[in-house]
Structures are given as C-alpha cells and as structure tokens.
N, C-alpha and C positions, 0 to 999 in steps of 0.2 A: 351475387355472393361476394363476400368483402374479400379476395385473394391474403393471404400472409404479404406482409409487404417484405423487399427487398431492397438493401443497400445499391446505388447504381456507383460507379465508380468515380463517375463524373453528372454532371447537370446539365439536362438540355437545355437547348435554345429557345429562348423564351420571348414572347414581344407584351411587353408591360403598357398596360392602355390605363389609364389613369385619366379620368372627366376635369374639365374644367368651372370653377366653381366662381358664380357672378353673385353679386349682390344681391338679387333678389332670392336668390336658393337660398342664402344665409337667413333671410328674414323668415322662410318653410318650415314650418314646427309637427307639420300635421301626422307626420310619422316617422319613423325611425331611420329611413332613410336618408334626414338631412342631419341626423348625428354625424356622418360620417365624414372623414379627411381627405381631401380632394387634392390631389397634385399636379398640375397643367406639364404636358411632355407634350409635345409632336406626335402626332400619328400618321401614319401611312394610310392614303384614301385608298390603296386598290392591292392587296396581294398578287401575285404571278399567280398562277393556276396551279403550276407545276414547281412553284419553287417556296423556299421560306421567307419570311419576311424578313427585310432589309436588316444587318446587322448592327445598326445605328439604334434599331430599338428591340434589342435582344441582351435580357439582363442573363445575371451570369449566375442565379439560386440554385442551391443546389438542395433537392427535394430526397428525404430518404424514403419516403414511401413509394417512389415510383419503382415499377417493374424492371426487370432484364429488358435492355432497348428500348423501354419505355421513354419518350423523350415531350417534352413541354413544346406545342406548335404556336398558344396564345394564353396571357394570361390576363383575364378584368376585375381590377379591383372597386370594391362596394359595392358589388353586386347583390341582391336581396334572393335569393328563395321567397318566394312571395307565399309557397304552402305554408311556410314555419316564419313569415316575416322576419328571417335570420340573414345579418348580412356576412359577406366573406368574401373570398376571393374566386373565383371563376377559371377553374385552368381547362384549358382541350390538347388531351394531347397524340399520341398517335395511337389510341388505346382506349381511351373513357374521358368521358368529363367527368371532373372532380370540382366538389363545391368544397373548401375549406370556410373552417367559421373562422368569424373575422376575432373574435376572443380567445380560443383556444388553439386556435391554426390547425382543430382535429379533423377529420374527413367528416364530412355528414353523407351519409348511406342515401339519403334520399334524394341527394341531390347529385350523386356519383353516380354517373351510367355509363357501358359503355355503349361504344358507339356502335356498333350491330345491333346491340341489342334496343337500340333507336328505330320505331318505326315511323315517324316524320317529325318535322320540326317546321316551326311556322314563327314569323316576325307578327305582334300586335299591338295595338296600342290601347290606352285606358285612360279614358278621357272621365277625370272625376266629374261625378253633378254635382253643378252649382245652386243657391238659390236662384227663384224668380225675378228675372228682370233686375239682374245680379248680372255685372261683367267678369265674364271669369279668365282668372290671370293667371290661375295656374298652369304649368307646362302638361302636354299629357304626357304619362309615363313609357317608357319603351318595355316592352313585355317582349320575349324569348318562350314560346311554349312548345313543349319536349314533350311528344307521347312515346311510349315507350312499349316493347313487346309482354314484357313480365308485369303488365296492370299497372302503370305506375304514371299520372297525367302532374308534371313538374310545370313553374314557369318562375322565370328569371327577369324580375327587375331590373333597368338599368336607368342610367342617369339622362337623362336629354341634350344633345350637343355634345356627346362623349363622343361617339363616335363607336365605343366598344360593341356593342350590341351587334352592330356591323360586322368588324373582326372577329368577333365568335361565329357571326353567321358565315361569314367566309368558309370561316378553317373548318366548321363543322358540316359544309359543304364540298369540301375537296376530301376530307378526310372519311366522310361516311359513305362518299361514292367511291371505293380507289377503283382505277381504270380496269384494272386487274383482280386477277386472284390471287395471284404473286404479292400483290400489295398492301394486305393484312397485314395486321400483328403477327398471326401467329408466324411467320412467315420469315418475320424478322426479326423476331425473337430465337428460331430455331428449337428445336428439341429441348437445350437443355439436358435438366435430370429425366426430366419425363418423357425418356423416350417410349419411342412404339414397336413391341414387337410386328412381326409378320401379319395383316387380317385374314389372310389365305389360311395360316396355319392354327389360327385358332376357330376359323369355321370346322374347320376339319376333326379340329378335336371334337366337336360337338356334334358333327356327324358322325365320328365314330362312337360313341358315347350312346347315341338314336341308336346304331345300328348294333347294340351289346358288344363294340371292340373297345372299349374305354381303352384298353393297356396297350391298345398302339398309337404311337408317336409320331406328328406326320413332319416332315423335315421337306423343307426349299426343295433338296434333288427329286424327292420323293412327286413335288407338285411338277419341279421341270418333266420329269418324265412321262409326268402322268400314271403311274403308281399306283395313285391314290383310290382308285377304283373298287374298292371293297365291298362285300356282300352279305347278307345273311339269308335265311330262307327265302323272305318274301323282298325285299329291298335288297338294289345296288346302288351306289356311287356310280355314276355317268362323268364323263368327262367331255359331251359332245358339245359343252359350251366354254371349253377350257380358254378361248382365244376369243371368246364375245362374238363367234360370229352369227351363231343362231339369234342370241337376244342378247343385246348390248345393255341390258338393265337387270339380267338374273346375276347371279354370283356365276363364278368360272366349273364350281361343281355343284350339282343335282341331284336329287337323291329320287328315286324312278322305281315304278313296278321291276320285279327281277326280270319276267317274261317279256316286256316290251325293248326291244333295240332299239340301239343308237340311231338308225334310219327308221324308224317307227317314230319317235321322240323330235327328228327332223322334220318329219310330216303332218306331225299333230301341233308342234308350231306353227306354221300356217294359216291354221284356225282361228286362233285367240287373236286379240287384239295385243299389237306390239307386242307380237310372236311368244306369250308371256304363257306358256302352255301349263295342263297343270302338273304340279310337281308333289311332291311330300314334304309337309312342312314340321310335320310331329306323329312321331309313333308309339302306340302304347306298348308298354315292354312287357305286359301281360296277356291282353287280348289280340293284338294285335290293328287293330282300328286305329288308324290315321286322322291327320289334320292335312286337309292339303290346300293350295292356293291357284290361283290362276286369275286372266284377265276376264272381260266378256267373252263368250262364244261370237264370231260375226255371220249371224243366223241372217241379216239382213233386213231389209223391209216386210216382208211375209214371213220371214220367221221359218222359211223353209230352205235353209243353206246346212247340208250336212257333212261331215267329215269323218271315214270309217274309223280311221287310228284315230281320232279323238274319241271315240264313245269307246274302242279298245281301251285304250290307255285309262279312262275312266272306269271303265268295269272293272278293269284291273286293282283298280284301289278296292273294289269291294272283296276282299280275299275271303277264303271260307273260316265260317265259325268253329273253333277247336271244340266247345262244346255238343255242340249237333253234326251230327258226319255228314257229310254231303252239304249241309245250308251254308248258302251266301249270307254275310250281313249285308246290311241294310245301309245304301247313300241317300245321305240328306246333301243337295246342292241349295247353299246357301246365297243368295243375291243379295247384298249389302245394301241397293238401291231400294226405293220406292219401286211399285209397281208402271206405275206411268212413267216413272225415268226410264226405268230399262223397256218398255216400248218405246217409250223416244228415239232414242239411241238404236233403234233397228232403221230408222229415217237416215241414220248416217253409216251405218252398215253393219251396229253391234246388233247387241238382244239378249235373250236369255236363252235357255234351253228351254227344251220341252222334255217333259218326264218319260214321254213315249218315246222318246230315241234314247235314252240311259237306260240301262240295264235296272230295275228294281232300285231306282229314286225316286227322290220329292222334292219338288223345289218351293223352296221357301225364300220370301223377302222382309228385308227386315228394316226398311222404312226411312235407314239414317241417310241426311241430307249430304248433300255435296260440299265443297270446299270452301266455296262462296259465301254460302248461309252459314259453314264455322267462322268464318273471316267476319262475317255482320255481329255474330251472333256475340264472339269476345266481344266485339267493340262498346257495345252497347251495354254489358256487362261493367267493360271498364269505365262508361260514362257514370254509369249508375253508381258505381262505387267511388269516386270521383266526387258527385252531387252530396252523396249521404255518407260520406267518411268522417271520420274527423280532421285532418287534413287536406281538405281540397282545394283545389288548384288556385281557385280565386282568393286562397289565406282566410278564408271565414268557414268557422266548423259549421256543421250541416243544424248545430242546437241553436245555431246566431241567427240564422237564417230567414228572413220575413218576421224578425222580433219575436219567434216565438220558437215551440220545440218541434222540432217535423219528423223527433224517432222515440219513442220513448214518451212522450207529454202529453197536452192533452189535443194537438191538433190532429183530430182523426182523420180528415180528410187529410193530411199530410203522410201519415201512416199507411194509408190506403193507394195512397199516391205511390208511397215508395215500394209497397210490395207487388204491385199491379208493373211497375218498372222494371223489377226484378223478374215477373215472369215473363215479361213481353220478353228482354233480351234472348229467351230460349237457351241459353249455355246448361242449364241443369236437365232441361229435357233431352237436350242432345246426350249427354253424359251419360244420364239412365240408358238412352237407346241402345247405344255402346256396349253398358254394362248389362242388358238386358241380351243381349245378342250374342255375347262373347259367355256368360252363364247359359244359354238352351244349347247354345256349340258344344260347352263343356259335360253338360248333363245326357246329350245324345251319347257323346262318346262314353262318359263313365258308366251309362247306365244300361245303355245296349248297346254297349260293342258295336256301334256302328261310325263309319269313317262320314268322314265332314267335308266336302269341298267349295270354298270361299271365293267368291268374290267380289268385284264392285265392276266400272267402266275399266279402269285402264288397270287395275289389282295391285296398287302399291298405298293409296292411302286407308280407306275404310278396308278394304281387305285384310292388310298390316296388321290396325286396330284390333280386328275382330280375332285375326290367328293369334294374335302376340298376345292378347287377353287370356283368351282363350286356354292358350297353350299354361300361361303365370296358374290360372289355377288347377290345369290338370296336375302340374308336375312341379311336386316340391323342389326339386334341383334350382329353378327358375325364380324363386323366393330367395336365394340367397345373394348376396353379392355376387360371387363367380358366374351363378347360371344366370342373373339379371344382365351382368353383361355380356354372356353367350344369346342370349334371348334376343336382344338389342341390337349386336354385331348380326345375327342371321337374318330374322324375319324383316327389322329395319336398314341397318345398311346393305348387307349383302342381299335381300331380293329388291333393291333399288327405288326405296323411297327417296323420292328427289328432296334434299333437306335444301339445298340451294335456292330452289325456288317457293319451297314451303315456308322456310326463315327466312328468307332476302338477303342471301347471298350472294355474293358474282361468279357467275359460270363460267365454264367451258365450251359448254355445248350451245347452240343456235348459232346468234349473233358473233360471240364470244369478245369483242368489246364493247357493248352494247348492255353492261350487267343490269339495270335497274331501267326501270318506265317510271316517267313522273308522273303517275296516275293520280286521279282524286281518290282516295278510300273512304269509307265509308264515317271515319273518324277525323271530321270537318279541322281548319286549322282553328275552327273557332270555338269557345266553348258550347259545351251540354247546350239544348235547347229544350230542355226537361223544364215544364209547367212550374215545378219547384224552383226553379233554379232562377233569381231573380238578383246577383249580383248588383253591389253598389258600384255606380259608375257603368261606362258601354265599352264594350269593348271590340273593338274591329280590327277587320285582319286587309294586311297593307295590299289587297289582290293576289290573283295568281303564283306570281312570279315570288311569293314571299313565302308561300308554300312548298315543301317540299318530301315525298314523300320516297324513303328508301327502300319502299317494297316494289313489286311488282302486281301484276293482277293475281300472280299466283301462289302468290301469298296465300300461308292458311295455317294455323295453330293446330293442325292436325298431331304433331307428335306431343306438344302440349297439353291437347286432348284426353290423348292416352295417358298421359303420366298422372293428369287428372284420375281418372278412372283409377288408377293404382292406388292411390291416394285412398282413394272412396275404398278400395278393398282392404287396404291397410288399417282404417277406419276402423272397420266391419268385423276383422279379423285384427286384432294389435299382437297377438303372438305369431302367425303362420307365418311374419317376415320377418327376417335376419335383419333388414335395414330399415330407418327408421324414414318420417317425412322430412326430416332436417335433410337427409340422404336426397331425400328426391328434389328438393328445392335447389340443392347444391348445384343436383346433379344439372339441372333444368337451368342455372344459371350460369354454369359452364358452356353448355351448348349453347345459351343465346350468345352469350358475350366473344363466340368463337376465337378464344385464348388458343384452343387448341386445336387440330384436324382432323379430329376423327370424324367429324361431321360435315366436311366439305364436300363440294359438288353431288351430285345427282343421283350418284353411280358407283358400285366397286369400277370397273371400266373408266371410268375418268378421275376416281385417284388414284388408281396405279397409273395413268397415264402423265398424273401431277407430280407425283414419286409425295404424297401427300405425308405417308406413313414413317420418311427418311428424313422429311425439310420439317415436319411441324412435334409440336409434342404430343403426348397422349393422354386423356382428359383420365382415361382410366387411370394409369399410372399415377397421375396426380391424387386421384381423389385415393386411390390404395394409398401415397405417402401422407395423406393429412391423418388415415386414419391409424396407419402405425405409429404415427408420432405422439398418441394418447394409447394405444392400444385397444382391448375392449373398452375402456370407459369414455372412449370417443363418441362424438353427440350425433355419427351417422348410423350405431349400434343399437339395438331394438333391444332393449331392456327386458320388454316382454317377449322377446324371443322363445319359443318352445316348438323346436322343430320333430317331436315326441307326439306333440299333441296335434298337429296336423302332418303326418307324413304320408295322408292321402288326399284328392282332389277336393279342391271347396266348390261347394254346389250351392250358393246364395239363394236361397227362394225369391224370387216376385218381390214378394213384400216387402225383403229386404232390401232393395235396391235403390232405395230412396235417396239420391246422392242432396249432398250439403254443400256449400261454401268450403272451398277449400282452405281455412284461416291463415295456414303459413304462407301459403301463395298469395290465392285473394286478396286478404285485409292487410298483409305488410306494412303495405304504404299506408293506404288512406284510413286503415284503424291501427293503429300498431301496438296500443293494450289490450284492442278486442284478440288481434293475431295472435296470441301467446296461448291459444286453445289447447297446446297440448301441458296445460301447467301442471297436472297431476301427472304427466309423465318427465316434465322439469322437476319437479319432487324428488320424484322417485329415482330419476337420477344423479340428484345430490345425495339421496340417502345410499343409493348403489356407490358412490363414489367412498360417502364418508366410510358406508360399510367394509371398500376394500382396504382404504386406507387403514380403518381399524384392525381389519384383517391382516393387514402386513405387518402393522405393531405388534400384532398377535404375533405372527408368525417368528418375528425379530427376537419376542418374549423368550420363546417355546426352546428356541436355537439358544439364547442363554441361559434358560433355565437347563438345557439338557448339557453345555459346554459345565457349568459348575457345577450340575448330578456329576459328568465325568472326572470333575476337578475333586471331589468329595469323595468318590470312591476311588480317585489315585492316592488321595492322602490317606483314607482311610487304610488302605493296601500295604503303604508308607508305613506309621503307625502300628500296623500288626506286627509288620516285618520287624518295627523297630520292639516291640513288646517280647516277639522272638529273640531278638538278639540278648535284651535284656535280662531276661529268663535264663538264657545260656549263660551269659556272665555271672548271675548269679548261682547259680549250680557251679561252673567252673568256680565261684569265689569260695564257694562253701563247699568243694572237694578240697581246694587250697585250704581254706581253713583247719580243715580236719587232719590233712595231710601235715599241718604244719603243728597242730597239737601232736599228734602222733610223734611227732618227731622230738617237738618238745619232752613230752613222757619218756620216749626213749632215749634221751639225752642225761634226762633229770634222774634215770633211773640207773646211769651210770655214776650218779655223786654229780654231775655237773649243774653249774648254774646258767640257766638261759638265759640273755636278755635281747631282744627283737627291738632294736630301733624307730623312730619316724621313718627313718632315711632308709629304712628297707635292712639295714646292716646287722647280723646279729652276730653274737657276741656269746660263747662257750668258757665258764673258767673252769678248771678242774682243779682239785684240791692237791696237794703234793706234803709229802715228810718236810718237816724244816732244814732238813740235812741236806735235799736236795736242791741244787741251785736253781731259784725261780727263774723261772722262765714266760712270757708273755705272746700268746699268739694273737695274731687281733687278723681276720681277715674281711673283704667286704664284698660282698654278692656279687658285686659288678665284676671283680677279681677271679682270673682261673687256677691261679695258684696261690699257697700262702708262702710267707716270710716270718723266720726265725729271729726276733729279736730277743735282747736282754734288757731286761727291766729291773730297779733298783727294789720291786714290792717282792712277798718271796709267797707270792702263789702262781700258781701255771695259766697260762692262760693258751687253751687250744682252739686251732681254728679249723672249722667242716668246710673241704671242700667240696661241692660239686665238680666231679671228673667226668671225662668220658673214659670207655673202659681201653682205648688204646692211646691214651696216655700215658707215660712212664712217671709216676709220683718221682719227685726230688725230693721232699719235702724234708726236713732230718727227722721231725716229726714221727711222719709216714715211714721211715727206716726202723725208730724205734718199735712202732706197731709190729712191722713184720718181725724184727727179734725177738720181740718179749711174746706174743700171741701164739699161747700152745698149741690154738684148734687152727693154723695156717696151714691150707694143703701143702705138699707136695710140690706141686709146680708153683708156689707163689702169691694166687690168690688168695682173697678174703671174701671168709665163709660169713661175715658178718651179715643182718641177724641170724642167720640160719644155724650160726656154731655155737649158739646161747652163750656167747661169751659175755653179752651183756648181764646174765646172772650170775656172773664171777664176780668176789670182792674186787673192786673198783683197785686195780693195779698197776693200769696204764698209762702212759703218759699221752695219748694220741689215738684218736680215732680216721679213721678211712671209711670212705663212703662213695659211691659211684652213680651212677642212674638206675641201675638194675636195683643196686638195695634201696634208693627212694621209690622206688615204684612199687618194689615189693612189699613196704613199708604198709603203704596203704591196706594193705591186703591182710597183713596181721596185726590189724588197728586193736584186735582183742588181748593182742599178748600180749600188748601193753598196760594194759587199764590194771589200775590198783588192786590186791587183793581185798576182799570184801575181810 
C-alpha cells in the first residue's frame, strides 16, 4: 500500500552508481535501454557489512517522498523495470525499494516494495539468442529478480560493467536481514502519531464485552493487581497465566468454565501440546454455546494417554441447554488435520481424541493441509500469475507469448494449459476448506446450540483460521471495524500465532541472532518452468550464493490465508461488512511491510518483553487516521454496508463456497485492468460521493434559504410596525387637523381673521373702532409669550398664546381681557369657552387660552359649526 508521503527534514545518505558507457553500447539500438545517459563516477567494489558506504560517494538529494527516518542506503541509475520495460532510478533504502520513472521522477507501485515484504531476491543473467552460426557480441544483461510475499514477481535490468546491480545487491542484503529486531524500520521510525494503546487492555475489553460486562473499563492497576478476574453465570476470567508461566504463547488472561479452578486449569495444561489447554474463545450471548480452542491432546502412540481434568474441563464447556431442563448440549471436537495427520502425530506423542473419553462428543476432521503445502501452494499461484498476467516478469505479456494468444484466442491447448495450472497450485481448494470448515463450526453453534472445540497440531495456525472465521460470521460485532480488530488482537495475536516466523520476521525466541535460514523455497531464483512459458533469450541464475531467501522454513501465508477467506465472505455478502476489500488489502499491506508492531514476534509474552507496543507505532491507529481524514467516504468504507440486514449469523450454504481470485490482491500486479473487479462499487462510490457533495450544497441551500425566510419576516415585522406608526401619525394628524379647524371656527367666530403660515406661525387680526389706537400683536408658536408692539396700520392685531395654567400672563393684552370680560370668576380665571362669551358682540381686544381650553376645544367641536 502506497503510505501518504512525508516531508523529511533533511536527505539521506545516498551512494549514486552511475554505468560506464563504451563505444560499442552506443552502437545498441535494440532496446530502450541504450537511450539512456550514462555518467562514469568511481564506485566502491565492497561495502562494510555493518557500516554505509564511503562518503566520497554519497550525494546530497534530498527526496520528499521518503518516510519519517526513512533514509537512501543506494542509489542506480538506468535501471529498467523489465515487467513495464520502464527505465528510472533505483533507490534502497532503510524501508523499501523505490523504482522512480526516469521521465516523471513519479514512484511506480510496481516496482516499490518494501523490504520485509521481500521473500527472496536472486542475481541472473540473460543472455539474448543469436542467429545460427552467428558470433554474438552482444553483452548479457544483468537481471536483479525480486519475488515478493503479496503475489508480485519484479526484475530489474541493469547495465553490464556498472557495477550497480552489485550494490543494490549488497544493500538489499544487509538491509533485508537486520541482525536484530531492534533493527527495523519500525523501530526507528518510533511511534510517531501512531501511537499504541495498552494490547492487555483492549483484550480485556472484549472479554468483558463475551462476558455481558461491556460497561466495565479495564485500567493498567486493574491488570497489575489482577482485578480483572470477572464472571458471569457460566464463565470466568482466570488469571493463572497472568506472568506466562503456565503457557508462554496464551495471552496473560483466560476466559475458563466458572466450575473449574485455577489448579484444575494448571493440570489440564499438561495434556495438550505446548501446554495450550482448552479455553473459550467465543460465547453465544443467547444460548450460551461456545467456540473454544486448544492444541492436540498427547494421547500418544496408542492413542491411550488420558488426563481426568481434561475431559472435566471439556465437559464443562458443554453447559446445559436453557431450553430443555436437565439436557446437555451437544460437543463437536473439531480436528483441523487430515485424518492420517493426526495419527501421525501420535508417532511423536500427539493424536486426537476419542469420543468415548468426552462426555457426549464427535470428533470431526476437516482435512486442511499444513503450513508447508500453504507455502507451495501460494507459490505456484504466484508463478501462475506471473506466466498469464499481463505483466510478467520477463516484460512480455502472456497475449505475445509463442506468437500467438495463450488466454482468451484461439490457442486451446494454451487455454487448457493455463487453467489446469491454476488448479494444480491448490490455493482456491485450500481456501474453500477453510471456508468450508469455519461455516459447519458456525452452523453447529447457530443452529443447535452446541459448543465447538478446535483444533490442529500445535493450535495456533489452522485452529486460529477456523475460530477467527468462524467467530466473523456468528457475531456481527466482528464485521465492523472496532470488532475486526478485537477479533484480530484475541484469536491472532493474543492466543499466539507466531507472525514472526509465519511472515519472516526476526525473532526473539530460539536462536535469537540467528533470524533468517537461507533455505531453498519452493520459488526457484529462476523463472516459472511452466510448459507455456518459453521466454526469448535464457536466463540463469549466477549459483547458490546469488540466491537469497529472507524467510525461514517456517514461513507460511497462513494469516494471509485468512484474510483471503474474508474477502471471499465480503464477496458473498457485500453488505454484512462495515469495511471494504480496499480495507483488507491495506490492511494486509501494512503487516507485510511491518512499518508498524503490532505484529511482531511470536507472542504477547515476547512483545511485552520488546516493550513493542511503547518503541513501535500502531498499524491500527494509522489505518483509523487515514480513514478520518475522508471521513465516511473513505475507500476503506463499505458503501453497501447494511448492518440491519444482517444483524444475525451468516450460514453460507455448501454451494455457496466457491471461492474466486481474489482481484485486488491477486491480479494487482500482473493484471492491473483485470484487478479493478470491484468497478461497480468504484461507481457507486463516486456517485456516493458526488451524492454527498450534493447533499452539502443542499444542505448550504436550505441554511440560506432559511437565514433569508428569517431576514423576510424581520423585515416584514419592521414594515408592520412601520405601517403601525404610520397609521398613528396619521390619526394624530387628523385629530390635529380638526383640532385646528375647531380653533379656526372659534376664532373666526369671534370677528377674527386667521391666517396659519408654511412656517407653522399663525397669525389672528381682530377688527377695532377707528378711534381706537391700532395696535399689532404678531406672535409665533415657537414663542411662550407675546409682545405688544405699535404698528403705524390702525387694525389690532392679537396674539393666541399657548400657556400652561401656572404661568402668570403679562401680556397688556391678557390684562385687558381680565377687565373688560364680565363672565371672569371670582378668583381670576377664564371661564372661556365655557362662559359663552364667544357669543357676545365681539368687544374685546384680546383673547386667552391655556391647555385645559385647547383640550376642551375638541370636545365641543359641535358648538362651533355654523348654524344651518
């Protein structure tokens, strides 16, 4: 899997191998390899073992794709990819090889591996044919061929007399073997973001979770003290293995019949092979029927070796059925072997059981091979795909091949060829066995409540398979992301599947610097010897010593196996899982490429002993931040996810089990149009995307349409209020108006004349005797009093003031009124209108008026109006 690249802060140390380029290469047309630019440098015949190459030839590039700590050990340029006839540059560095193209300087995927995830690498040579009785001058080519553990058979051209070919081989031999386990990547990379919680405390959750305590929280002191010990009816939590000492390959806690003791559970250890006794590995949270696990029994040669507290502890799993009062259900003891295997193995002290020493069992076997025949069995697999890919190894697609079509056209016997190859490798028969095995486990338990007890020889490989299967489709928890890696963390790492020596890692345990055997495998350093396979030119491999292979004998694709099988289920079922096969391929290419530690050494007991979980990062964690970093429309998300539609066990029929080619694994490499199998769900996740995208627009819409509905009805609110206001002004205008006719009338109706200004100011003249000296009052609204002037015209001119009633008039005016006005009370005031004095012949010189009589005014707007 292509990791996200990261900025390093600086450039490793690089040693640049650059060919030297003679006359007669110049004259070379025959292939693309002599386009290329040749620059003669010095090279160094021999690296240190232990050390870098000389700083004389260590350039100073600085690469933004490489990793945290990632650093450049060797760098060759011109080098061809001979799959893709693509040349570029050649880097190794303490992490993967990287093929850069030599045009675009982009990574090419095919030709980037990294280095664990290498299962040998071999030096060869290719000596083109000549014609007959033809002297041939041409150089042979140096060839570099890379088999790889995820299907994927590379080889790398190089130039002749360079030297490089060499120096890759070197560095890729000091780097793919380090001394240590210390000497990883991941190691020196450190944690990082990806750190790793506690593996102790998330076993634990998933034990309590089995055991109906989901809501309790298991914490460090809780494990120091051993605490953890919880129970329900029929199960406890044990702690008699908390310090490895019973079995140094179970996890630290056990999950055990409630009835059977700690010194009961010490004794029936004993028995089993690599004291691996049986335990509970899954319980149904309804019936109560178990999955349990265990090694062989060591019944021995005769098959007559018996142990009481084993067939106790066994019987024990068979609890009684809630349905029926008093009945037992029913144990199937499951033997993962062949029948002849597991009598074999009583030759060296295992066996199986017999049904007459268990309590109301049956033992069944179920036929799947050992570790070995998986190890043949990929291999041959990956020749196969390899020969009939479209990229294969020797750069000529499988349609060029003997001039004619050998998939698809008309050469039948080529066709017959290649699917008779296909079965001989056995990888799809293996796969159904699995899947075949791990569905009747699942259908005993779902359908009669009956408990399952598994195993194989030692109970950590095919046992694993068949529980960890098994378990994925009883219990939808285990379909999800969260429970696939609870599933993962218990049945695989914590009951001690050796990844170390399954993947070709370096251990701890045995030897402990001694990681790697250079054994022959079963995948020659030479190519395919498949009848089809008929390559121009020969190609040979420089001996022994040119070979090199980074596994061990005990090597075996077994967890790969498995994830296969998921795959096939995911298949079968495309809703029942949360995660998709992009999810599993990732996930698959993480563990090989061991970036991270969750998958190192053998053993919980030998990484807590590494402190593996504090020095390395956590593959989980990673693959949770790539999928936050898209959210759900992340391409490890199952589109067809519907955990509604299956929230009970899948029971595949028989029929159904017909596993395929896995495309996104399998054909990656050697078909990589064919591999694109799931394109209907690449569709459907563009339209899921475009869909959400639209969705958010939508949603963007809806949020403004609903901000300017609020914006519309504040205005709208606005508007009323202002209509309100308007309305009142008007009524106030037109009380005003009336008020001021009124006033007029009763002005006019004293002889006076009105006249009301623009300017607001009005204007009263009252008539007077000629004999009388005119007099002119002019007053203006804005004013609280008037002024007595003398005017040269000889009519009166009086002024209305608005008073308040505790003002004292000066007015001379206002004096006049109060003498001349007969209807004047008593104490002073003016009875005006109330004293009718406005229907007296007009006598006065001066009227008075207050607030009371304008108020009043209004009120006898009728005593004013003209007589009809």
């Amino acid at each position: 899997m292509a990791a996200p690249p990261r900025k390093r802060s600086g450039g490793g140390r690089t040693t640049s191998l650059r060919g030297d380029t003679s006359e007669s290469d110049k004259l070379e047309s025959t292939t693309s390899w002599d386009a290329l630019e040749w620059t003669k440098i010095e090279v160094p015949s021999k690296f240190p073992s232990n050390s870098r190459p000389d700083s004389r030839y260590v350039s100073h590039v600085k690469f933004d794709f490489l990793l945290e700590a990632e650093q450049v050990i060797v760098e060759g340029y011109g080098v061809v990819l001979v799959n893709t006839d693509e040349a570029g540059t050649l880097i190794v560095t303490n992490f993967r090889l990287i093929f850069l193209s030599e045009g675009t300087r982009n990574i090419i995927a095919l030709g980037t591996i990294p280095l664990t995830t290498i299962e040998k690498f071999s030096k060869m040579v290719m000596k083109a044919q000549s014609a007959p009785r033809q002297f041939d001058k041409t150089p042979s080519r140096r060839l570099l061929q890379v088999i790889g553990k995820d299907m994927r058979i590379i080889v790398f051209g190089f130039r002749p007399k360079t030297k490089q070919r060499r120096a890759v081989f070197d560095a890729l031999l000091r780097c793919t073997k380090p001394a240590s386990l210390w000497d990883l990547y991941a190691f020196t990379s450190g944690p990082s973001k990806f750190k790793n919680s506690n593996p102790k405390e998330r076993l634990l959750i998933e034990y309590f979770r089995l055991l109906g305590e989901g809501s309790f929280r298991p914490s460090m002191s809780m494990i120091e003290n051993g605490s953890f010990t919880f129970s329900n009816d029929l199960w406890r939590i044990s702690s008699i293995n908390s310090n490895y000492a019973m079995c140094q390959s179970y996890p630290f806690a056990l999950i055990v019949p409630k009835g059977i003791s700690d010194e009961e559970v010490l004794q029936a250890s004993s028995f089993r092979a690599r004291c691996r006794l049986p335990v509970v590995s899954w319980c149904h949270p309804r019936s109560g029927a178990v999955l349990a696990r265990s090694s062989q029994p060591l019944v021995g040669l005769m098959m007559n070796m018996r142990s009481n507290t084993d067939e106790k502890l066994v019987a024990a799993l068979c609890t009684q059925l809630a349905s029926v009062r008093g009945a037992r259900r029913k144990l199937y003891i499951a033997d993962a072997r062949p029948r002849k295997n597991a009598l074999a193995n009583g030759a060296m002290g295992g066996g199986s059981e017999s049904s007459s020493n268990y309590f109301q069992s049956e033992i069944v076997f179920f036929g799947i091979d050992n570790i070995h025949a998986m190890r043949d069995s990929l291999a041959r697999l990956r020749d196969y795909l390899d020969t009939y890919g479209a990229t294969s190894s020797d750069g000529m697609s499988s349609f060029l091949r003997h001039g004619g079509w050998t998939w698809g056209g008309g050469n039948l016997s080529s066709m017959s060829a290649s699917v008779s190859t296909l079965g001989d490798s056995g990888w799809l028969i293996h796969v159904q066995n699995v899947l075949a095995g791990s569905a009747w486990i699942a259908a005993r338990v779902a359908l009669e409540s009956a408990s399952v007890l598994v195993h194989c020889s030692d109970g950590w490989d095919r046992t694993t398979q068949l529980v960890s299967l098994a378990s994925l489709l009883l219990d939808p928890y285990y379909r999800t992301f969260t429970g696939f890696q609870a599933l993962v963390e218990k049945d695989w790492l914590g009951f001690g599947h050796p990844f170390s020596d399954r993947i070709g890692m370096p251990t701890v345990s045995g030897s402990g610097n001694v990681p790697y055997e250079l054994t022959r495998q079963t995948s020659t350093g030479s190519f395919s010897t498949s009848p089809m396979r008929q390559p121009s030119g020969s190609f040979t491999s420089q001996g022994p010593s040119s070979t090199h292979a980074q596994t061990s004998n005990n090597y075996s694709p077994i967890f790969m196996q498995w994830i296969d099988c998921v795959s096939q289920l995911l298949r079968m079922y495309p809703s029942a899982f949360e995660f998709s096969m992009v999810f599993l391929v990732d996930f698959l290419d993480c563990l090989l490429s061991c970036r991270f530690g969750n998958f190192f050494c053998n053993s919980e007991k030998e990484r807590q002993e590494c402190g593996v979980s504090e020095a390395c990062g956590c593959l989980w964690a990673y693959l949770a931040d790539l999928r936050a970093s898209e959210g759900s429309s992340h391409v490890h998300y199952n589109f067809f996810y519907d955990p509604v539609k299956h929230a009970d066990a899948l029971l595949p029929p028989a029929a159904a089990l017909a596993p395929t080619l896995w495309p996104q694994f399998h054909l990656r490499w050697a078909c990589p149009s064919e591999a694109q199998a799931g394109e209907l769900e690449a569709q459907f996740r563009k339209m899921a995307v475009k869909f959400s995208e639209l969705q958010k627009e939508k949603e963007v819409a809806e949020r403004k349409a609903k901000e300017i509905t609020t914006t519309m009805e504040s205005l709208s609110a606005e508007l009323r209020n202002e209509k309100q206001l308007s309305n009142l002004a008007m009524n106030q205008a037109k009380r005003a108006s009336k008020e001021n006719e009124a006033i007029k009338r009763a002005v006019q109706s004293l002889g006076c004349n009105v006249h009301f200004s623009t300017t607001g100011d009005c204007t009263v003249g009252i008539e007077s005797n000629p004999t009388e000296i005119p007099q002119k009052f002019i007053n203006s609204s804005s004013k609280r009093d008037g002024t007595l002037q003398n005017d040269e015209k000889s009519d009166l001119s009086v002024s209305i003031t608005v008073m308040a009633d505790n003002v004292i008039p000066h007015n001379p005016i206002d004096r006049v009124c109060e003498t001349l006005c007969p209807l004047r009370t008593q104490d002073g005031v003016c009875r005006w209108p109330d004293a009718g004095c406005a229907q007296l012949s007009s006598q006065f010189v001066g009227l008075k008026a207050n607030f009371d009589a304008f108020d009043r005014l209004s009120i006898y707007d009728s005593y004013f109006q003209p007589e009809g």
